[in-house]
SEMARKOL-438406 format. One record per atom (N, C-alpha, C, O): atom name; x, y, z; residue in one letter. Coordinates in steps of 0.001 Angstrom, whole numbers. Layout:
(CA,(X,Y,Z),A);
...
//
This chain:
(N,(2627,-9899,45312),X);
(CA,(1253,-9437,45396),X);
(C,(346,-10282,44502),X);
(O,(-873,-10376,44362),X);
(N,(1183,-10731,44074),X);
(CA,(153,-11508,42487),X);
(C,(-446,-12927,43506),X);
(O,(-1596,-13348,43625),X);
(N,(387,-13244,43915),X);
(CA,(-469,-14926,44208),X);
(C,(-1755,-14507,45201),X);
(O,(-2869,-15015,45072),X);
(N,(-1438,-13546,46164),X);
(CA,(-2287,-12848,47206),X);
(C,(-3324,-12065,46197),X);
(O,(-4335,-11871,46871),X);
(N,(-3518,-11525,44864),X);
(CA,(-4581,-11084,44332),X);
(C,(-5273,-12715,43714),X);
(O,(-6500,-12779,43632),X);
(N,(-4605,-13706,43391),X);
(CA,(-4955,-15106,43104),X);
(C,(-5900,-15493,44069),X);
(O,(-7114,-15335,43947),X);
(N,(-5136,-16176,45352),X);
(CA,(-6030,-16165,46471),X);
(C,(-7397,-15307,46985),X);
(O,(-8456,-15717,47460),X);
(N,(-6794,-13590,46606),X);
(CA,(-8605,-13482,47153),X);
(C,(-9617,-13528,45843),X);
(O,(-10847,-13547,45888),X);
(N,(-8699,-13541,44557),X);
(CA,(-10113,-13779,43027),X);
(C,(-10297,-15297,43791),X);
(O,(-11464,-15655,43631),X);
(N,(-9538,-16275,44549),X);
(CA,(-10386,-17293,44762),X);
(C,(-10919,-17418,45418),X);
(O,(-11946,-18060,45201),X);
(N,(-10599,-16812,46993),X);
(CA,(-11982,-16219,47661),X);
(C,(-13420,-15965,47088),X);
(O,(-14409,-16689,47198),X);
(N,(-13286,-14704,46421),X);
(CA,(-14362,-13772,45538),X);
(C,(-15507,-15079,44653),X);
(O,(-16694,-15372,44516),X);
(N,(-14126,-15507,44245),X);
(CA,(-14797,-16782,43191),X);
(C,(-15572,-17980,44271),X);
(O,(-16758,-18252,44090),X);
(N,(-15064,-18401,44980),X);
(CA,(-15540,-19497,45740),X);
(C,(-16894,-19003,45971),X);
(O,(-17910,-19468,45453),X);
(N,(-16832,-18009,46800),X);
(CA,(-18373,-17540,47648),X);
(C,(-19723,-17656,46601),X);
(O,(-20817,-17875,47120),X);
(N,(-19642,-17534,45404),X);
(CA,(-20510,-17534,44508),X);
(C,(-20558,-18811,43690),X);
(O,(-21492,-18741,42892),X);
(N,(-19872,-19980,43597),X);
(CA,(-19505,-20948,42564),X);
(C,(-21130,-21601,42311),X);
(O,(-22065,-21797,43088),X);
(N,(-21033,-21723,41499),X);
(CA,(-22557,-22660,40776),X);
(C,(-22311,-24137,41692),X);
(O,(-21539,-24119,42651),X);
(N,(-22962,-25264,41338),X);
(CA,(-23179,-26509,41316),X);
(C,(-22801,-27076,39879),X);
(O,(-22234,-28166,39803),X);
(N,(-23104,-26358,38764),X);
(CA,(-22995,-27483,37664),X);
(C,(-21363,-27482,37228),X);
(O,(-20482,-26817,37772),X);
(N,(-21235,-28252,36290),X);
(CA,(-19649,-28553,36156),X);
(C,(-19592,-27939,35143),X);
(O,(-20517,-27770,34349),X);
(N,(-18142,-27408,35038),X);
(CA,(-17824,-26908,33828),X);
(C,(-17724,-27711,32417),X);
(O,(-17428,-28861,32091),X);
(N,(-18201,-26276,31608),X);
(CA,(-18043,-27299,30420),X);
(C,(-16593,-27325,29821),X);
(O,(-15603,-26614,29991),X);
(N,(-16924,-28691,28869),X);
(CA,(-15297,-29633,28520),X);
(C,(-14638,-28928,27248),X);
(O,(-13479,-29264,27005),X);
(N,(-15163,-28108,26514),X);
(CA,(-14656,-27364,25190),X);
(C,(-14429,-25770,25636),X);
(O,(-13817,-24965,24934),X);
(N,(-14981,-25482,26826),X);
(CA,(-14422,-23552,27497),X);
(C,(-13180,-23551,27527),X);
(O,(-12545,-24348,28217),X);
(N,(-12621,-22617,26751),X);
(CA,(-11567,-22590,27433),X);
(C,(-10830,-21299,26808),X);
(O,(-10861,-20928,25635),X);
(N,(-10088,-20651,28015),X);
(CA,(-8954,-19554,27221),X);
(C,(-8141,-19880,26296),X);
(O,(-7517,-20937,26393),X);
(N,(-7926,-18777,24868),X);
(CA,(-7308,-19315,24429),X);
(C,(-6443,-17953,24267),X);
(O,(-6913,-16826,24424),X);
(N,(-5135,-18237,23935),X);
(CA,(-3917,-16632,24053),X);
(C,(-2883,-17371,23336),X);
(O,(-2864,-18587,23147),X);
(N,(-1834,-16312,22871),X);
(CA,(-796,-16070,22452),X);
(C,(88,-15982,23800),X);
(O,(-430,-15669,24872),X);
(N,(1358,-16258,23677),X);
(CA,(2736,-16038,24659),X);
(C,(2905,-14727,23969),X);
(O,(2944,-14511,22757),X);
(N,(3003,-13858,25005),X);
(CA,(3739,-12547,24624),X);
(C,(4689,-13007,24111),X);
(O,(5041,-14151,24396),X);
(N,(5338,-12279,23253),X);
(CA,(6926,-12332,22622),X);
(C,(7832,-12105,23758),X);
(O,(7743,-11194,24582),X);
(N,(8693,-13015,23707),X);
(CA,(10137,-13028,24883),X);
(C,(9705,-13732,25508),X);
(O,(10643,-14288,26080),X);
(N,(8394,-14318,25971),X);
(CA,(7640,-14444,27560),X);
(C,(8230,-16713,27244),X);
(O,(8564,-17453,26319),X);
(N,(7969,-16782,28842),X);
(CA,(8384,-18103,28766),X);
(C,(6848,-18726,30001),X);
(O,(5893,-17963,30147),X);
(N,(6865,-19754,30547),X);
(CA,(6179,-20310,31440),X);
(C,(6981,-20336,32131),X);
(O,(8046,-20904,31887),X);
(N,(6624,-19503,33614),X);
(CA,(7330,-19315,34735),X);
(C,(6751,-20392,36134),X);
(O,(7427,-20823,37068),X);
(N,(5096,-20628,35812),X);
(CA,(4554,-20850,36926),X);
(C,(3027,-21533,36430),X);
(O,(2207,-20783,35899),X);
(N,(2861,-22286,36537),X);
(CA,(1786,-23419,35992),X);
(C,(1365,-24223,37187),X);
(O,(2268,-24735,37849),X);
(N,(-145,-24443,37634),X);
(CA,(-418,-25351,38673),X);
(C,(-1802,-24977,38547),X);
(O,(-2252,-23946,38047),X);
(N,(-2619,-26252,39226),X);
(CA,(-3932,-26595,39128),X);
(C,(-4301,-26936,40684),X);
(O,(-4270,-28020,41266),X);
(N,(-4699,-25497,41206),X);
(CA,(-5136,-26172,42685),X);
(C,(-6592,-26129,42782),X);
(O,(-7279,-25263,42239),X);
(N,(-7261,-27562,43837),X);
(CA,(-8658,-27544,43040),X);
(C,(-9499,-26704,41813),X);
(O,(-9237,-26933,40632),X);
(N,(-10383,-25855,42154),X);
(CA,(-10994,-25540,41257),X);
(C,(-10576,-24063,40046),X);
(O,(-11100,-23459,39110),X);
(N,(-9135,-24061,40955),X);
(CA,(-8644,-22864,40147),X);
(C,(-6933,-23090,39168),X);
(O,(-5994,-23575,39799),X);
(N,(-6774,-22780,38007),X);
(CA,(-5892,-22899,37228),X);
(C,(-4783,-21588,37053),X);
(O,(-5229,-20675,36358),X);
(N,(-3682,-21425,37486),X);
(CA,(-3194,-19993,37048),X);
(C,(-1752,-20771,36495),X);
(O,(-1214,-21820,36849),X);
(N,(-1411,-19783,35498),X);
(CA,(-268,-19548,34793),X);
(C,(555,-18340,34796),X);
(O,(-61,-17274,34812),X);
(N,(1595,-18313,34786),X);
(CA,(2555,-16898,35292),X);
(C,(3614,-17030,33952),X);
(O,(4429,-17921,33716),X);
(N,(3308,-15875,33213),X);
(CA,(4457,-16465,32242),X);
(C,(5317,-14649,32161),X);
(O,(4855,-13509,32104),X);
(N,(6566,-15155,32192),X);
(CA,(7496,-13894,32433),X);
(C,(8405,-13805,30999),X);
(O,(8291,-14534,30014),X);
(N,(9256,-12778,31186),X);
(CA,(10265,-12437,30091),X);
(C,(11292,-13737,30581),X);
(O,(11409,-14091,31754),X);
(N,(12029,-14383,29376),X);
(CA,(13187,-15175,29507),X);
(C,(14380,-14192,30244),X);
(O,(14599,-12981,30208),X);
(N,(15022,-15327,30917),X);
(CA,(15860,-15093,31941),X);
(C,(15209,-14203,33708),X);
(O,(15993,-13999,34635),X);
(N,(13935,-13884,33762),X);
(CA,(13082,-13825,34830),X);
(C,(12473,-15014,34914),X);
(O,(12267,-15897,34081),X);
(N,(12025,-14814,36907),X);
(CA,(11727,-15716,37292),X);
(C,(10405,-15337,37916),X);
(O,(10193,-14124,37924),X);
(N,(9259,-16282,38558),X);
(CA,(8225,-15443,39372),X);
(C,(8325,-14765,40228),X);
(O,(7446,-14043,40699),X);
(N,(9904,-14938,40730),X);
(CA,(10382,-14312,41637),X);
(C,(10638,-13238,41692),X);
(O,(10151,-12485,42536),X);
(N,(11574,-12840,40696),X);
(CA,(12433,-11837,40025),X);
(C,(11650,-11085,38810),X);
(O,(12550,-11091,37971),X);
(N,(10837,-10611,38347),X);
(CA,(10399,-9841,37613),X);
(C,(10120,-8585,37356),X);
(O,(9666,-7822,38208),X);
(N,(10449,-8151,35757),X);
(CA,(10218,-6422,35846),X);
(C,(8760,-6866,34777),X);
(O,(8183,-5848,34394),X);
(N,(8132,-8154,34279),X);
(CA,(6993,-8165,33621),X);
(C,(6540,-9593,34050),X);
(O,(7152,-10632,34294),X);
(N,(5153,-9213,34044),X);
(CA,(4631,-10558,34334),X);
(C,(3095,-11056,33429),X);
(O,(2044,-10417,33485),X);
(N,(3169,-11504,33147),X);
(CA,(1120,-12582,32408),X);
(C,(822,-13602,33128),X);
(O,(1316,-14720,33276),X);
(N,(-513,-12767,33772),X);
(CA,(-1346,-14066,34779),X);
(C,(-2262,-14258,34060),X);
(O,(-2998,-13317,33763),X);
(N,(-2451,-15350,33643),X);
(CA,(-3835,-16436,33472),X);
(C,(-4483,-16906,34188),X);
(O,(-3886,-17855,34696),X);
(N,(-5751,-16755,34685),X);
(CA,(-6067,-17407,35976),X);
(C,(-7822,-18361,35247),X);
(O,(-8571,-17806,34443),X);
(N,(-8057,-19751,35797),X);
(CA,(-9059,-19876,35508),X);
(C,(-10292,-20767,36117),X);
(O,(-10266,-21996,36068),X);
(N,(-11036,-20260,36514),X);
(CA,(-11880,-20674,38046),X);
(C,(-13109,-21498,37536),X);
(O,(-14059,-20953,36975),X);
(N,(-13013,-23187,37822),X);
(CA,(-13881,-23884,37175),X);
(C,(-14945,-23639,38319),X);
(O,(-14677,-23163,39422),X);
(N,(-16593,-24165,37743),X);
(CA,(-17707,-23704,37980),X);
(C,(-18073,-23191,38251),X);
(O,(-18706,-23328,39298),X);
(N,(-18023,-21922,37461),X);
(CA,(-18952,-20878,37281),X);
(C,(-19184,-20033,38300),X);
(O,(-19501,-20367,39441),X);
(N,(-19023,-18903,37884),X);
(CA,(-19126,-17762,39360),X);
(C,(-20314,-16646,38772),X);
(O,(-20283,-15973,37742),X);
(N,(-21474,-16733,39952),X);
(CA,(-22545,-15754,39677),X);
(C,(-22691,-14505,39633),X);
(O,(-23746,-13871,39642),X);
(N,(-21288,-14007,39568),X);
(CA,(-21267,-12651,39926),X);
(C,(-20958,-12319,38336),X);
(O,(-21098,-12961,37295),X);
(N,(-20341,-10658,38749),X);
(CA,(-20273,-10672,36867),X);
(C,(-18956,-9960,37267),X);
(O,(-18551,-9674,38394),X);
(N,(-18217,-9681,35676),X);
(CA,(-16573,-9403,35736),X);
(C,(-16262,-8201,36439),X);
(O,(-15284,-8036,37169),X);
(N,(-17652,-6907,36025),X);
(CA,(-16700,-5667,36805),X);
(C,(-17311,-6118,38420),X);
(O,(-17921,-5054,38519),X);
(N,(-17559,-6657,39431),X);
(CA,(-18103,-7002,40012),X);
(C,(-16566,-7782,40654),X);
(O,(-16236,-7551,41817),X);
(N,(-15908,-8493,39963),X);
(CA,(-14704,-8945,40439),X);
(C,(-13371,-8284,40426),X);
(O,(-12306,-8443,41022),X);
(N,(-13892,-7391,39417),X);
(CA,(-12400,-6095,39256),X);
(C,(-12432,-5086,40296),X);
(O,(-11418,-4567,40760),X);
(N,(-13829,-4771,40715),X);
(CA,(-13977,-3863,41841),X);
(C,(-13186,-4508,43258),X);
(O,(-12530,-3951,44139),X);
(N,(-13635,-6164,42999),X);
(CA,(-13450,-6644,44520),X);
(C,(-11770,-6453,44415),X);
(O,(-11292,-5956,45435),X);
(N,(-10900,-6735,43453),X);
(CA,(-9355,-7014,42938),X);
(C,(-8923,-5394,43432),X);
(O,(-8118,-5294,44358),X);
(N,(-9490,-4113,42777),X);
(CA,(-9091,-3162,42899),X);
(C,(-9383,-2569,44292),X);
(O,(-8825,-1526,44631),X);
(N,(-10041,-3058,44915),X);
(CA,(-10367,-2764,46357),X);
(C,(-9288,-3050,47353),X);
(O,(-8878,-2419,48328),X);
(N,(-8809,-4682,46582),X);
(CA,(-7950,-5124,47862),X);
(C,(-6381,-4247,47067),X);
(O,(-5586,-3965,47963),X);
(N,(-6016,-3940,46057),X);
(CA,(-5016,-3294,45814),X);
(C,(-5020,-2164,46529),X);
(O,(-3997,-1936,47175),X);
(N,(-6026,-1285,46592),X);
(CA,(-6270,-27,47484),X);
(C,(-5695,-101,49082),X);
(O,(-5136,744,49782),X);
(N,(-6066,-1404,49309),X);
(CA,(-5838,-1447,50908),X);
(C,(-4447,-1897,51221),X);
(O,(-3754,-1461,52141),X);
(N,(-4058,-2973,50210),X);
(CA,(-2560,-3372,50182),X);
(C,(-1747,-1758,49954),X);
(O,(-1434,-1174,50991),X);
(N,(-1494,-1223,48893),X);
(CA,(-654,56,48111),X);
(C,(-1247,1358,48182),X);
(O,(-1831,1916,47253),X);
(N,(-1030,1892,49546),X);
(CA,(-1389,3751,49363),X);
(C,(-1125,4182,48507),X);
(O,(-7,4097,47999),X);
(N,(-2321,4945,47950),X);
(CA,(-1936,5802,46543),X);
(C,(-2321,5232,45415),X);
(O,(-2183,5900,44390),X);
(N,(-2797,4100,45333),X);
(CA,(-3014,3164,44133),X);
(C,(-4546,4619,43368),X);
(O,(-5420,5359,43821),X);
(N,(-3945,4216,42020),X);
(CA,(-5117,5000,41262),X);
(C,(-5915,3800,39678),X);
(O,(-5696,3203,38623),X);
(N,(-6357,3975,40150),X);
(CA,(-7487,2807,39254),X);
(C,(-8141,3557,38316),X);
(O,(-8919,4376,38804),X);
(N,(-8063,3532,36971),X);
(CA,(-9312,3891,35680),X);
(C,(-10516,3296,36176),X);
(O,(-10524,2435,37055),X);
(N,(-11735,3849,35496),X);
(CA,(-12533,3240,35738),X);
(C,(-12841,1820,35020),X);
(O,(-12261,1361,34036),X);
(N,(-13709,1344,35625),X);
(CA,(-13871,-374,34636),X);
(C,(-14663,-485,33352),X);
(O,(-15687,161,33132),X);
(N,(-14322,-1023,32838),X);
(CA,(-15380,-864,31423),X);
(C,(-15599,-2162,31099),X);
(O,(-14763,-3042,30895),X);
(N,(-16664,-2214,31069),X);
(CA,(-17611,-3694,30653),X);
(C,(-18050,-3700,28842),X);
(O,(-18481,-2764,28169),X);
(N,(-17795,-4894,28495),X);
(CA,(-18573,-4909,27664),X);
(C,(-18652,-6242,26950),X);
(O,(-17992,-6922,27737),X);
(N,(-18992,-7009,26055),X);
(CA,(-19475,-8347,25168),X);
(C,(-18587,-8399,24101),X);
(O,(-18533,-7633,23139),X);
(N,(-17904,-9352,24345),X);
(CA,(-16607,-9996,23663),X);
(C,(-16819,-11623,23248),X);
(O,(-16822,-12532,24078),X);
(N,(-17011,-11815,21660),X);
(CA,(-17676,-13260,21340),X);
(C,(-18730,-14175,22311),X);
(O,(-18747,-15376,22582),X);
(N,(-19546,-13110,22681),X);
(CA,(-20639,-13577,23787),X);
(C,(-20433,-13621,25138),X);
(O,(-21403,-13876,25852),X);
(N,(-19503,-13449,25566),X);
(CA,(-19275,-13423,26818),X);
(C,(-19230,-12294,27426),X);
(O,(-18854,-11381,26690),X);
(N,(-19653,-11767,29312),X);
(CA,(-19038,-10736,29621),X);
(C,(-17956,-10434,30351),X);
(O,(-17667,-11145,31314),X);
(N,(-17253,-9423,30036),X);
(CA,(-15759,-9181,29926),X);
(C,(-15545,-7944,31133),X);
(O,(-16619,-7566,31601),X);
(N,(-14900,-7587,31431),X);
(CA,(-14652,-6094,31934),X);
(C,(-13272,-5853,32414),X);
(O,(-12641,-6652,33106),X);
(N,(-12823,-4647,31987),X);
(CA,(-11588,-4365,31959),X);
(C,(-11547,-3279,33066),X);
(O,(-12470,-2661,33598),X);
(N,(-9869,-3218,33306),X);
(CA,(-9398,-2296,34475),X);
(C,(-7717,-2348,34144),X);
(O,(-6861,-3145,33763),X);
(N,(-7877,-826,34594),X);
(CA,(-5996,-872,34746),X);
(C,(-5649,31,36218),X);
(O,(-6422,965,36428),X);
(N,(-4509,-200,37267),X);
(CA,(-4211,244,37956),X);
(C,(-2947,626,38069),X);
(O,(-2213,221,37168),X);
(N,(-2358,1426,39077),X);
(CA,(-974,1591,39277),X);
(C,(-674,1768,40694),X);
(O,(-1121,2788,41219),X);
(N,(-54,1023,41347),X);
(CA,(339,1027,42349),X);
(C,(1902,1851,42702),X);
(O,(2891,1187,42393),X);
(N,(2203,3440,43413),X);
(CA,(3287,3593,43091),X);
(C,(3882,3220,43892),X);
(O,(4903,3802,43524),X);
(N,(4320,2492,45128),X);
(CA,(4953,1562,45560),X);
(C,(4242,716,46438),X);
(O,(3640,856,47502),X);
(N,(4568,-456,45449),X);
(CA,(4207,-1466,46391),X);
(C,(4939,-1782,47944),X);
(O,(6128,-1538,48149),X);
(N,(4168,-2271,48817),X);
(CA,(4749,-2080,50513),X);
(C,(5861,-3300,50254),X);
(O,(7047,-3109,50523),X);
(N,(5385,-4569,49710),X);
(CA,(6033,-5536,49524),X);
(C,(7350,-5900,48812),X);
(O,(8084,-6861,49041),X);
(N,(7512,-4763,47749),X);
(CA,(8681,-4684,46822),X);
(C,(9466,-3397,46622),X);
(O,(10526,-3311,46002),X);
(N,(8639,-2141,47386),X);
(CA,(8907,-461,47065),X);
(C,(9177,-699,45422),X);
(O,(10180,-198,44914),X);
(N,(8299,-1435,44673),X);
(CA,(8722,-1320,43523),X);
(C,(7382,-560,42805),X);
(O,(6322,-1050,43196),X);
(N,(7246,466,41900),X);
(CA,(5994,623,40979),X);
(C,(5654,-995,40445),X);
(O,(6371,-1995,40407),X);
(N,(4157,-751,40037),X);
(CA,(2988,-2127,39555),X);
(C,(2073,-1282,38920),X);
(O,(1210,-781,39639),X);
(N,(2074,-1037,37819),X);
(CA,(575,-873,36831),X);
(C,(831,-2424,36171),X);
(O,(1818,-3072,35822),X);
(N,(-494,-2613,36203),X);
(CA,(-1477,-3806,36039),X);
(C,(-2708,-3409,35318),X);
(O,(-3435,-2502,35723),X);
(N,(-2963,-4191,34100),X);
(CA,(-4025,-4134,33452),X);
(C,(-5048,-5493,33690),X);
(O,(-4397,-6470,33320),X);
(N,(-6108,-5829,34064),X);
(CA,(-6626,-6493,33877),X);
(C,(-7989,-7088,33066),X);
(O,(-8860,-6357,32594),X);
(N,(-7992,-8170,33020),X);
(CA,(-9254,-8384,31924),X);
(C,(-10196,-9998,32870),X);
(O,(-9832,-11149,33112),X);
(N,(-11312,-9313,33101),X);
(CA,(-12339,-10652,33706),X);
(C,(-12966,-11602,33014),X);
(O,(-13916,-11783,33776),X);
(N,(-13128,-12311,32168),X);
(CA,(-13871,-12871,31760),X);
(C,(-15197,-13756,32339),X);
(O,(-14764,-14734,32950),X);
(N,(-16558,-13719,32337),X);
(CA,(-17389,-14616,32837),X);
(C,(-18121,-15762,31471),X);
(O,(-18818,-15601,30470),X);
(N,(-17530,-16795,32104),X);
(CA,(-17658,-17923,30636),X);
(C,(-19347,-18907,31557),X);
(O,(-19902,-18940,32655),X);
(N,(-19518,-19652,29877),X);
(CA,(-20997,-20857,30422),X);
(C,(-20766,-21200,31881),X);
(O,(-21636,-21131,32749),X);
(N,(-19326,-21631,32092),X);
(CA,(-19397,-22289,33510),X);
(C,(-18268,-22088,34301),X);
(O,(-18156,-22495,35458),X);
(N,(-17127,-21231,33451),X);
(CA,(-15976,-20885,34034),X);
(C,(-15762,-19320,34318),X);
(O,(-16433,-18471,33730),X);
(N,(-14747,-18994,35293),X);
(CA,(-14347,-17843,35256),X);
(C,(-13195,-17451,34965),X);
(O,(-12250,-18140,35349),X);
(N,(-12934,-16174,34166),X);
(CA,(-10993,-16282,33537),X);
(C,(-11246,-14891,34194),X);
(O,(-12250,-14212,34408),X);
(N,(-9749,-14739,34449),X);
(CA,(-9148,-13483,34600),X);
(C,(-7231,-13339,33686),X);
(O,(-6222,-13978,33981),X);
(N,(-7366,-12532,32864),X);
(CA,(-5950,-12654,32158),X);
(C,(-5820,-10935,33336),X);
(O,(-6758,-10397,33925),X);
(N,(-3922,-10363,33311),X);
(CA,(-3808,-9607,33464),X);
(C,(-1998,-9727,32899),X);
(O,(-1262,-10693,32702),X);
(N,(-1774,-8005,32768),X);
(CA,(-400,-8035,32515),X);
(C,(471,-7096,33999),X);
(O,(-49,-6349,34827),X);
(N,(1335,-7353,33914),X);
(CA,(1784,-6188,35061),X);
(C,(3151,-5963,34532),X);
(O,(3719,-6654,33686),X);
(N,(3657,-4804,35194),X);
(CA,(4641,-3909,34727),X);
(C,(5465,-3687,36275),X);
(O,(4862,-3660,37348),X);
(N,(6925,-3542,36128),X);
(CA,(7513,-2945,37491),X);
(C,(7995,-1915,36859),X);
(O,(9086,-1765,37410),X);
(N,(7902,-1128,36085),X);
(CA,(8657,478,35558),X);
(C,(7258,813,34567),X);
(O,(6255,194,34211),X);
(N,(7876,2253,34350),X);
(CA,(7189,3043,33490),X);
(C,(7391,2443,32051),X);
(O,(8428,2531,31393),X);
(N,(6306,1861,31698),X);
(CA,(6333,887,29986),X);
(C,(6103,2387,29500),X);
(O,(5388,3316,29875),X);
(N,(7332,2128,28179),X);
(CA,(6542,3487,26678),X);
(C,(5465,3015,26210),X);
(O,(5041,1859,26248),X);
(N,(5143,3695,25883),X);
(CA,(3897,4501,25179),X);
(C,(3427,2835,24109),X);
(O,(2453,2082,24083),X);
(N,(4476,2895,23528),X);
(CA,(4276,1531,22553),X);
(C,(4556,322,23288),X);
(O,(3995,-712,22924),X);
(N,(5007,314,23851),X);
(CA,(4908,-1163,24816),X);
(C,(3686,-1643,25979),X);
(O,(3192,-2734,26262),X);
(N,(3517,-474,26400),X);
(CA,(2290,-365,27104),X);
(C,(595,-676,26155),X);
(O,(-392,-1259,26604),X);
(N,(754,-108,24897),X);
(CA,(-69,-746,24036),X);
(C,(8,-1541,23458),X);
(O,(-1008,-1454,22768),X);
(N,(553,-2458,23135),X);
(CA,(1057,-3704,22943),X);
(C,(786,-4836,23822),X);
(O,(628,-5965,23358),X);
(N,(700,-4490,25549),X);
(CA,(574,-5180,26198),X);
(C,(-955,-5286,26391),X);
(O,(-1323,-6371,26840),X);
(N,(-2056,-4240,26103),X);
(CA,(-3089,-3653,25765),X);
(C,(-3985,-4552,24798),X);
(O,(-5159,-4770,25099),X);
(N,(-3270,-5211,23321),X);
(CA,(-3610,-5767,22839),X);
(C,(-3066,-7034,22947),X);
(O,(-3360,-7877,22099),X);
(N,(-2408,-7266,23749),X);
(CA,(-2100,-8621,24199),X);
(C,(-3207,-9429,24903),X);
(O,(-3624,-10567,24687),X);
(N,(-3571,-8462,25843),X);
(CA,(-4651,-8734,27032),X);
(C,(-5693,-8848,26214),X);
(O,(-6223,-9926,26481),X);
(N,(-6585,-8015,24891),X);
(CA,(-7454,-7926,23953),X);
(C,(-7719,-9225,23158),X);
(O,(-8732,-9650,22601),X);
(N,(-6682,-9627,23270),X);
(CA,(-6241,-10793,22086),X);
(C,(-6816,-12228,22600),X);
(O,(-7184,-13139,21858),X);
(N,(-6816,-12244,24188),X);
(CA,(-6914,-13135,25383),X);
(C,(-8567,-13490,24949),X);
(O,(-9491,-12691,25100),X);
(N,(-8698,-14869,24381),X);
(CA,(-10543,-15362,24385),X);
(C,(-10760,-16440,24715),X);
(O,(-10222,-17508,24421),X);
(N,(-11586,-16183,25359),X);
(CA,(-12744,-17578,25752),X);
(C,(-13518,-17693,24445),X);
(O,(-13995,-16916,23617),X);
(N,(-13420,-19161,24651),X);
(CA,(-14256,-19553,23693),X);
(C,(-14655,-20923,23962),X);
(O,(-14184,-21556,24907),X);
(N,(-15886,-21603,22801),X);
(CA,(-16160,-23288,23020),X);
(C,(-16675,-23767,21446),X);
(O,(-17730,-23534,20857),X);
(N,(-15499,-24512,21049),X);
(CA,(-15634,-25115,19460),X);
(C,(-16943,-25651,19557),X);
(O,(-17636,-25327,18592),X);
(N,(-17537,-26388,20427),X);
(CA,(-18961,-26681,20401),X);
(C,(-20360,-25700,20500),X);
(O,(-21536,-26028,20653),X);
(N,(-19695,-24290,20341),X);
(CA,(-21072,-23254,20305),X);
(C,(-20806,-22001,19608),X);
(O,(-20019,-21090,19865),X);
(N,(-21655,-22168,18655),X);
(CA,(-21569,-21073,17490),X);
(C,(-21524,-19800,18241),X);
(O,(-20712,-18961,17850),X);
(N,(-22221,-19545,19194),X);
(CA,(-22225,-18293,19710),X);
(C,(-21255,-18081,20644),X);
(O,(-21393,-17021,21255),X);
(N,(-20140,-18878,21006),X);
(CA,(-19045,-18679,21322),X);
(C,(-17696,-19489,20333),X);
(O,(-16885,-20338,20703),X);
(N,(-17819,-19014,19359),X);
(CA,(-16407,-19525,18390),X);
(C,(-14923,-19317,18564),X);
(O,(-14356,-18245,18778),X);
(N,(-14234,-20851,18404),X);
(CA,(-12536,-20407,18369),X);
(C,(-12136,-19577,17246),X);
(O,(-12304,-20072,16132),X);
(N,(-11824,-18844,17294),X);
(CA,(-10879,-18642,16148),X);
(C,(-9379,-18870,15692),X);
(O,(-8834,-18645,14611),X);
(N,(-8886,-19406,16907),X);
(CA,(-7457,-20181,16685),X);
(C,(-7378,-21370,16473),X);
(O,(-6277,-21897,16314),X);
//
C-alpha cells in the first residue's frame, strides 16, 4: 500500500507543483529509528522516497516501516490539504479505516500537519496498518515522513514512534528562520 500512497502524494503533488526550483540547502533532516536499516532509496524525477525497516525485514516483508518522501518544487497546496487527500484514498482502499482528526500547526517556520490512521485489514495483506503521518510544506519542497505498524504497538512503542516522526525537520542552514539544528 505504501508505494500506491507514494504514487498518489505524487499525483496530489504534481497537479499543484510551482515553476521555481527548489532550493539547494532544504532539506529533511531525521534520525534512523533504532534497529531500522535502509530498505529502499530511489530518486524518480521530482520525487525522493526512502523506506527504512527493522534489520532482518525487507520492503517486502515487514511488521514496521519509515517512509521519507520528498517532492521537489514546491506544492501550492498546504499539508492538511494532502493528509486529507492520503486519508481519503486509505478510506477507499481499507473498509473500516478510522482516521484522528488532522492537526496543523508551525514547526521551525514551516507548515506541518499531522494524522494517524488504522486500517483493520488491509485488502492487500489482511494484515492491520496504523500509520502516523507528518506533511511538511517547505520554501520549495514538499516532505511527507510517516511510520507504519502491522500489529498492535504498546503504549510505549507507539510513542516513541510519535516522537520519532516529531523529531523529523525541515530545515535550510542558509535561513535563520528556518534553522538546522543537527
Amino acid at each position: 500500500m505504501f508505494r500506491t500512497v507514494a504514487a498518489a502524494i505524487a499525483l496530489f503533488a504534481s497537479a499543484a507543483v510551482s515553476a521555481q526550483a527548489p532550493s539547494p540547502g532544504e532539506a529533511m533532516q531525521h534520525d534512523m529509528p533504532p534497529g531500522f536499516k535502509i530498505g529502499f532509496d530511489k530518486v524518480q524525477g521530482p520525487m525522493h522516497i526512502v523506506e527504512l525497516v527493522p534489520e532482518g525485514e525487507t520492503v517486502e516483508a515487514w511488521t514496521k516501516m519509515a517512509t521519507l518522501q520528498t517532492f521537489a518544487g514546491g506544492v501550492q497546496r498546504t499539508p492538511e490539504q494532502l493528509l486529507a487527500f492520503i486519508g481519503d484514498g486509505f478510506a477507499r482502499a481499507c473498509p473500516g479505516v478510522m482516521r484522528d482528526p488532522i492537526r496543523a500547526e508551525t514547526i521551525n517556520g514551516y507548515a506541518n500537519a499531522f494524522m494517524a490512521l488504522r486500517c483493520p485489514s488491509n485488502p492487500a495483506t489482511g494484515k492491520r496498518e496504523d500509520v502516523i503521518f507528518r506533511a511538511i510544506r517547505g520554501e520549495s519542497n514538499f516532505y511527507v515522513a510517516q511510520m507504519a505498524v502491522r500489529y498492535a504497538a504498546p503504549p510505549a512503542e507507539a510513542e516513541a514512534d510519535r516522537r520519532w516522526l516529531r523529531a523529523v525537520l525541515v530545515c535550510d542552514p542558509a535561513s535563520k528562520a528556518h534553522p538546522c539544528t543537527r
